[in-house]
C-alpha positions as CSV (number, residue, x, y, z in Angstrom):
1,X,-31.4,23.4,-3.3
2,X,-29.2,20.9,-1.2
3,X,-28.3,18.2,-3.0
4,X,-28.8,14.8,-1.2
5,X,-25.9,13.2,0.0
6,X,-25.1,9.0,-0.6
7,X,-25.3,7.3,2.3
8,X,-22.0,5.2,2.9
9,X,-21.8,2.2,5.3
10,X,-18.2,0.2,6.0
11,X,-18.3,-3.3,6.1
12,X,-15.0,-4.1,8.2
13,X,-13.9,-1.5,10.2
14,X,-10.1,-1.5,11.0
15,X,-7.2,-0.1,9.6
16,X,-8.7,-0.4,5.7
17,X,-12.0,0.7,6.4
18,X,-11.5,3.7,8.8
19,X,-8.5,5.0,6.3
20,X,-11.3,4.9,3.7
21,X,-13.7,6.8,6.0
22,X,-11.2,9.5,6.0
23,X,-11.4,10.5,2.3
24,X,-15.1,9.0,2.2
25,X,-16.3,11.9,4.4
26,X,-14.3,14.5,2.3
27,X,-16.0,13.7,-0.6
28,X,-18.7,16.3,-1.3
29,X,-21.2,13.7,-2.4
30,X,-20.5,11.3,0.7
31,X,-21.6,10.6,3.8
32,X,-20.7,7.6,6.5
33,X,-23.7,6.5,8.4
34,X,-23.1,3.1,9.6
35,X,-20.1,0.2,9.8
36,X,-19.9,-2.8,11.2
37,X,-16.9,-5.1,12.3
38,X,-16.5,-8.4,14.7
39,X,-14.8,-6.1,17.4
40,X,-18.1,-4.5,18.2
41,X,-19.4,-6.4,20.9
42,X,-23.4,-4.7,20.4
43,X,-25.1,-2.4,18.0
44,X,-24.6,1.7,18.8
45,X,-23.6,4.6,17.9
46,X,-21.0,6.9,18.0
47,X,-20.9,10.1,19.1
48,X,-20.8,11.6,15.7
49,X,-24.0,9.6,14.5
50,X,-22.4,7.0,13.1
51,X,-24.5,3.9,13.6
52,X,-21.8,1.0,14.7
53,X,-22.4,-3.1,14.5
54,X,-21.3,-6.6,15.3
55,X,-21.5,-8.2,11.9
56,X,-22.6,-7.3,8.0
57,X,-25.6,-8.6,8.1
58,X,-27.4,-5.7,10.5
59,X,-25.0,-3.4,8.6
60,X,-27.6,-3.9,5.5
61,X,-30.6,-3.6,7.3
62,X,-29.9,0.5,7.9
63,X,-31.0,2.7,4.7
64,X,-28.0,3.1,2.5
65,X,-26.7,3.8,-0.8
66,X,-23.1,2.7,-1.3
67,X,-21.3,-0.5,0.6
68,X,-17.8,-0.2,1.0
69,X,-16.4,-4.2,1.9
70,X,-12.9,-4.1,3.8
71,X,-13.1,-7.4,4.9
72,X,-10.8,-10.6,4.7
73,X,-10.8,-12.9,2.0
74,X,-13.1,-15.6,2.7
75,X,-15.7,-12.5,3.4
76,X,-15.5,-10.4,0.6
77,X,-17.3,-12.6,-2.6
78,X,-20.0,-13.0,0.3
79,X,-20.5,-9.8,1.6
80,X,-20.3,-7.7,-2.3
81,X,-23.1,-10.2,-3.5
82,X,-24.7,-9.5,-0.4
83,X,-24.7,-5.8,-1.1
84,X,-25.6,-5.6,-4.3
85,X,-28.6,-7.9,-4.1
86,X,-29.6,-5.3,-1.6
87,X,-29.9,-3.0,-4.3
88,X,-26.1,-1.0,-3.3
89,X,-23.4,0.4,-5.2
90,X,-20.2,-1.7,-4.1
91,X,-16.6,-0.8,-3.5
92,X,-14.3,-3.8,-2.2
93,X,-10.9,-3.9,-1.5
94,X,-8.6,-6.3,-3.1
95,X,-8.2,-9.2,-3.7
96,X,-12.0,-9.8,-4.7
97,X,-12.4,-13.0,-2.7
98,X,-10.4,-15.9,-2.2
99,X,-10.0,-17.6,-5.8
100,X,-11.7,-17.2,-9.0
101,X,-14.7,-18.5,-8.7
102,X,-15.3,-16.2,-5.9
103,X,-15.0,-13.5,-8.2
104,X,-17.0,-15.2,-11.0
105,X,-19.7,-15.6,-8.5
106,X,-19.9,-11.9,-8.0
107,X,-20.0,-11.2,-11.6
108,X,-23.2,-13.5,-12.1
109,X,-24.5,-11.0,-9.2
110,X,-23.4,-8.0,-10.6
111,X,-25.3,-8.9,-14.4
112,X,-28.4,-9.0,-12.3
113,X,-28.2,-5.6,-11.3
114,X,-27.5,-3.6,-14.4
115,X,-27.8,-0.1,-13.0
116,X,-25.7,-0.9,-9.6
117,X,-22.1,0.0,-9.6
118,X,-19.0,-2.5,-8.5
119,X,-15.6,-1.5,-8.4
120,X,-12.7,-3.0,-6.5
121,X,-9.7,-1.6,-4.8
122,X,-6.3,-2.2,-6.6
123,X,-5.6,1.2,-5.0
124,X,-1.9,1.3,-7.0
125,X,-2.9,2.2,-10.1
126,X,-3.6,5.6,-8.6
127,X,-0.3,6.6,-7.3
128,X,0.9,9.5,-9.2
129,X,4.3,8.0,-10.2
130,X,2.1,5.1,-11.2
131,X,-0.5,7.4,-13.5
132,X,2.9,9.3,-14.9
133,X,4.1,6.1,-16.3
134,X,1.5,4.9,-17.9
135,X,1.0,8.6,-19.7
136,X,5.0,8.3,-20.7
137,X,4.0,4.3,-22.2
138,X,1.2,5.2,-24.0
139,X,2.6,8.3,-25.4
140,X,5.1,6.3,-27.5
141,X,8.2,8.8,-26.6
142,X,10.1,5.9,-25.5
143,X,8.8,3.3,-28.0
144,X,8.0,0.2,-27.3
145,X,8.2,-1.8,-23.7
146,X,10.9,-4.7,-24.0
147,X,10.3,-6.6,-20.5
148,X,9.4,-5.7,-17.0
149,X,10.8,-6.3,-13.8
150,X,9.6,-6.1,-10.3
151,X,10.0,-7.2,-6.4
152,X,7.5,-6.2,-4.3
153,X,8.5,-7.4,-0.2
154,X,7.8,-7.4,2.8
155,X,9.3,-8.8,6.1
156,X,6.3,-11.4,7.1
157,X,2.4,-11.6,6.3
158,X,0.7,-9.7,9.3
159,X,0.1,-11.7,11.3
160,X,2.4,-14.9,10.3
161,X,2.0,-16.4,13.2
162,X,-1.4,-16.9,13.5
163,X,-4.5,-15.1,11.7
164,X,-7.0,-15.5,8.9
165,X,-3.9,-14.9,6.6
166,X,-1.8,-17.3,7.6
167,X,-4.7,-20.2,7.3
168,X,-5.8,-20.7,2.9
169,X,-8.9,-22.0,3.7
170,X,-9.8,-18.1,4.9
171,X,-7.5,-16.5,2.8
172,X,-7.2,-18.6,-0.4
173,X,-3.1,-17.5,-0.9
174,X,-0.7,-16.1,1.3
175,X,1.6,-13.2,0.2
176,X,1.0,-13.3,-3.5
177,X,-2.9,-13.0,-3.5
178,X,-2.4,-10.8,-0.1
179,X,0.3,-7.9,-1.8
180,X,2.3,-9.2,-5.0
181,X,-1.5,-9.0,-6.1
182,X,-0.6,-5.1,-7.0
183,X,2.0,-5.8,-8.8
184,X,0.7,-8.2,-11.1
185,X,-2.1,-5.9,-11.9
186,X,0.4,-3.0,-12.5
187,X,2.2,-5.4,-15.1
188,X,-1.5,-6.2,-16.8
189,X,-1.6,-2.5,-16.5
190,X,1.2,-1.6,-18.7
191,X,1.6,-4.8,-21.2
192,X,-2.0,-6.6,-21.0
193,X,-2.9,-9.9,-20.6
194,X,-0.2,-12.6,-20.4
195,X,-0.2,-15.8,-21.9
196,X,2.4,-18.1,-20.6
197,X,3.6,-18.5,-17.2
198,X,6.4,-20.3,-15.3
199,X,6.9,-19.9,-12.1
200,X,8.4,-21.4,-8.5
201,X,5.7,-20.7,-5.4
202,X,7.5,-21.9,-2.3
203,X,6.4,-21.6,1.7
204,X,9.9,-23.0,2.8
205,X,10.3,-20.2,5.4
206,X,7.1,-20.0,7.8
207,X,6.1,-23.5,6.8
208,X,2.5,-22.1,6.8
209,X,0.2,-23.4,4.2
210,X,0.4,-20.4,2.4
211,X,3.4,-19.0,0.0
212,X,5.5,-16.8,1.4
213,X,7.7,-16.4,-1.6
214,X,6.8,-16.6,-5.8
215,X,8.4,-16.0,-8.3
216,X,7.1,-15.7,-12.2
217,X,8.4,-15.2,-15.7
218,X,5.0,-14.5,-17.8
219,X,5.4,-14.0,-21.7
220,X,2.1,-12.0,-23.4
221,X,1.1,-11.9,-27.1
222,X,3.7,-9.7,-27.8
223,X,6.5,-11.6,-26.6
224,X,7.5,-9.3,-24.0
225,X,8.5,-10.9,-20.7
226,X,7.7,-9.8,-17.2
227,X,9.6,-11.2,-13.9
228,X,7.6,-11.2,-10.6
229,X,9.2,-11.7,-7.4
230,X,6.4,-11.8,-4.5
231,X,8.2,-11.9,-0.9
232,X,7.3,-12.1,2.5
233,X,10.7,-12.2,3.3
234,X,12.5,-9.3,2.0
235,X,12.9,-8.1,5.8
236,X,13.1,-4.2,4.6
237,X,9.8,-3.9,2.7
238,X,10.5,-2.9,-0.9
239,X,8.5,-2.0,-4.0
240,X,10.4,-1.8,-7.4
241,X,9.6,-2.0,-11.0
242,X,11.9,-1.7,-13.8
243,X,10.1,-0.9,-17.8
244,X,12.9,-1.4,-20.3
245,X,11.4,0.4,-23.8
246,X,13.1,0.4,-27.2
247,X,14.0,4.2,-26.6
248,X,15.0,4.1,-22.9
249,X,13.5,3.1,-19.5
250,X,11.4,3.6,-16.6
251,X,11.9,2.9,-13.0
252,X,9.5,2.9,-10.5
253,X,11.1,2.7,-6.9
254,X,9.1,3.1,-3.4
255,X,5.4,3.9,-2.9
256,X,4.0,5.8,0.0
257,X,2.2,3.9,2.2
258,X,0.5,4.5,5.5
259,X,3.4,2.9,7.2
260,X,6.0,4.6,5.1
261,X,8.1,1.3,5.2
262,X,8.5,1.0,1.4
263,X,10.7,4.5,1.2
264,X,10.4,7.3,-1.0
265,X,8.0,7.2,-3.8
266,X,10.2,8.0,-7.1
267,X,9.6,8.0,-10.8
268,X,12.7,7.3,-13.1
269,X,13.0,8.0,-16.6
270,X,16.1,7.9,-19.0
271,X,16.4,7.8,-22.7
272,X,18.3,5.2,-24.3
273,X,22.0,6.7,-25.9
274,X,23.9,4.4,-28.3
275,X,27.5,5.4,-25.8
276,X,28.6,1.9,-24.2
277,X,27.4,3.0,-20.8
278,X,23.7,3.0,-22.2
279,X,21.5,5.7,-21.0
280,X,22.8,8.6,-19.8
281,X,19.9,11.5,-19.8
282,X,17.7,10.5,-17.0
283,X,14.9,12.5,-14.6
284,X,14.1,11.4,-11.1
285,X,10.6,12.6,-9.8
286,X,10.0,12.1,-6.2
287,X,6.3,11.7,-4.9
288,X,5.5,13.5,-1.5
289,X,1.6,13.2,-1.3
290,X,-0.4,9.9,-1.7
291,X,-3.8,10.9,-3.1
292,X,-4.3,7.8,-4.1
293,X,-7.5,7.0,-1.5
294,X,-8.9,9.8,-2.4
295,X,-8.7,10.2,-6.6
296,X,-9.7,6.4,-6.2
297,X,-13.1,6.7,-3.9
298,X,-13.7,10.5,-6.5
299,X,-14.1,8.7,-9.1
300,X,-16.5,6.0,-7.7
301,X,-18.4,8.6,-6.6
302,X,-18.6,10.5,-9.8
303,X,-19.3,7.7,-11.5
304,X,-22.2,7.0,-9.6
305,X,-23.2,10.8,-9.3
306,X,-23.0,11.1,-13.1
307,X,-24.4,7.7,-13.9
308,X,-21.4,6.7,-16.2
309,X,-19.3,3.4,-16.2
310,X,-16.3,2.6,-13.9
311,X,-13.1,3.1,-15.5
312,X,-10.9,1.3,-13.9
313,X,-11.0,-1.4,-11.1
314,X,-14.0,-3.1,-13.0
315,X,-15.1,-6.6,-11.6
316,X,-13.2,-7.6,-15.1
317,X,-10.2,-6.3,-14.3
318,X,-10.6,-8.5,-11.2
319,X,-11.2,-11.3,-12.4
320,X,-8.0,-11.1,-15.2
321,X,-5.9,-10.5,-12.2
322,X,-6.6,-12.9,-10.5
323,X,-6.5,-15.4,-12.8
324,X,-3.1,-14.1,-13.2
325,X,-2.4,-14.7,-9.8
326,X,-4.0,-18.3,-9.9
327,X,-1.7,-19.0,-13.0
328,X,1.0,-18.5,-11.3
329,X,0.1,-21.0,-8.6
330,X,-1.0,-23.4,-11.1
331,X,2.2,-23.2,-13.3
332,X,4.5,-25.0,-10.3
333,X,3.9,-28.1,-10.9
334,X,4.5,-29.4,-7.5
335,X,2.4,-26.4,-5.8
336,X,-0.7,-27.1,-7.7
337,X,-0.4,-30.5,-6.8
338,X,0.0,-30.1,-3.2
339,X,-3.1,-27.9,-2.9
340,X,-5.2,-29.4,-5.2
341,X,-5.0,-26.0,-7.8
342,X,-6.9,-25.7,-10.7
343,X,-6.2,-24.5,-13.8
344,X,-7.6,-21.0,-13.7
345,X,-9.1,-20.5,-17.3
């Protein structure tokens, strides 16, 4: 008997959206049959079969099961809701809107619709080195994590000089929200929630009304500190986190990338030696394949396939991110103030 395959449309069809085609279409269970994005002038279709149109809002109106949203910030709250109170299993990309009452907005959605399933798209926490250190953490072998470290750059926000991303009334942040957004879910990841913030948010180099720097020291339950540093002006993209543990460490350096700007993906882990030049047995794993896209749609899918709940990526997991991120705004002082921030709790 041939089982029926979900029909997938794409809401935002650039470089997010047709890189999630790709492993959408692998999937067994998975089929694209329609997108939609602003640079389709009319409704068609492609030569494949793929029904193509000029805004979200014909997107819905084709039979479908699944809505995948790759749209910019100020669309994203508006387009999920839309999908789900179409009766559709919803996959967004991050970040979830443009604030957080965007994303509470969705939630009040989503507990209408019991039976549909929402899941968003902090796509890191499905790199393998990412996955192998969080198996090392919670294993114990190295004990206990200390503090956490991590600078995550890049050379400008695309495109700085003009754009959706450069203007917060569409994008509600600039390169925090837009990539240091990762790696303030990775550090929620690995420690939990964080309870005290302090932090300098600064927009001294584009002189857009977005950040294009931040930098945080956050302090959870536990007492274990985290430093953030957010960039748009690193010039060479980099992504780098350093886990100190009671028994040793881990380094995370690199992540592959479909530009392949942020080097080599590599794992690091040493254990700690009492000699006065600290840890001296260490193992470097280097990461050639990103199946990342793909593990991350698979188990969407399965979860939809086998009616269970989403594991990770929840709408609660986006909203305690980015009420992290909105902390961090709100804990400079002179930031809030100048963009009228609340406090995000």
């Amino acid at each position: 008997m041939k089982k029926k395959l979900l029909r997938v449309g794409i809401a935002g069809y650039g470089v997010v959206g047709k890189r999630r085609r790709q492993f959408i279409d692998l999937n067994p269970f998975l089929k694209t049959v329609a997108v939609c994005d602003k640079n389709f002038k009319e409704s068609g279709i492609m030569p494949e079969g793929v029904g193509f149109f000029p805004n979200y809002l014909k997107l819905l109106e084709e039979p479908l099961d699944i809505l995948f949203v790759s749209l910019p910030n100020y669309l994203a709250a508006e387009v999920t809701i839309a999908g789900l109170e179409r009766g559709l299993h919803v996959f967004c990309e991050k970040p979830p809107g443009r604030d957080v009452e965007d994303i509470k907005k969705v939630i009040e959605t989503e507990k209408k619709h019991p039976k549909l399933l929402l899941k968003y798209g902090f796509n890191h926490r499905y790199h393998d080195s990412v996955r192998d250190a969080l198996k090392i953490i919670k294993s114990g072998q190295l004990g206990e994590i200390i503090n956490l470290s991590g600078v995550y750059g890049k050379s400008k926000i695309i495109p700085f000089s003009g754009g959706w991303r450069a203007e917060r009334r569409y994008s509600g942040g600039g390169i925090l929200l837009d990539q240091g957004i990762h790696m303030v879910d990775l550090m929620r990841l690995f420690c939990g929630e964080f309870e005290e913030v302090k932090s300098y948010v600064s927009n001294s180099y584009w002189d857009h009304d977005v950040e294009d720097n931040a930098y945080a020291l956050m302090r959870d339950k536990k007492g274990r500190i985290a430093f953030l540093h957010s960039s748009a002006t690193q010039w060479q993209h980099r992504f780098h986190l350093d886990i100190s543990l009671t028994e040793g460490f881990i380094q995370l350096s690199g992540i592959l990338s479909g530009s392949k700007s942020y080097g080599e993906e590599k794992l690091t882990v040493g254990r700690r030696d009492e000699s006065d030049t600290g840890a001296f047995d260490e193992d470097t794993k280097t990461y050639v394949e990103d199946n990342s896209w793909r593990d991350e749609i698979n188990e969407f899918t399965d979860a939809i396939v086998n009616g269970t709940k989403i594991k990770s990526g929840t709408s609660t997991d986006a909203l305690d991110t980015m009420r992290l991120v909105y902390k961090i705004y709100y804990a400079d002082r002179d930031w809030r103030e100048a963009y009228n921030i609340d406090c995000p709790d």
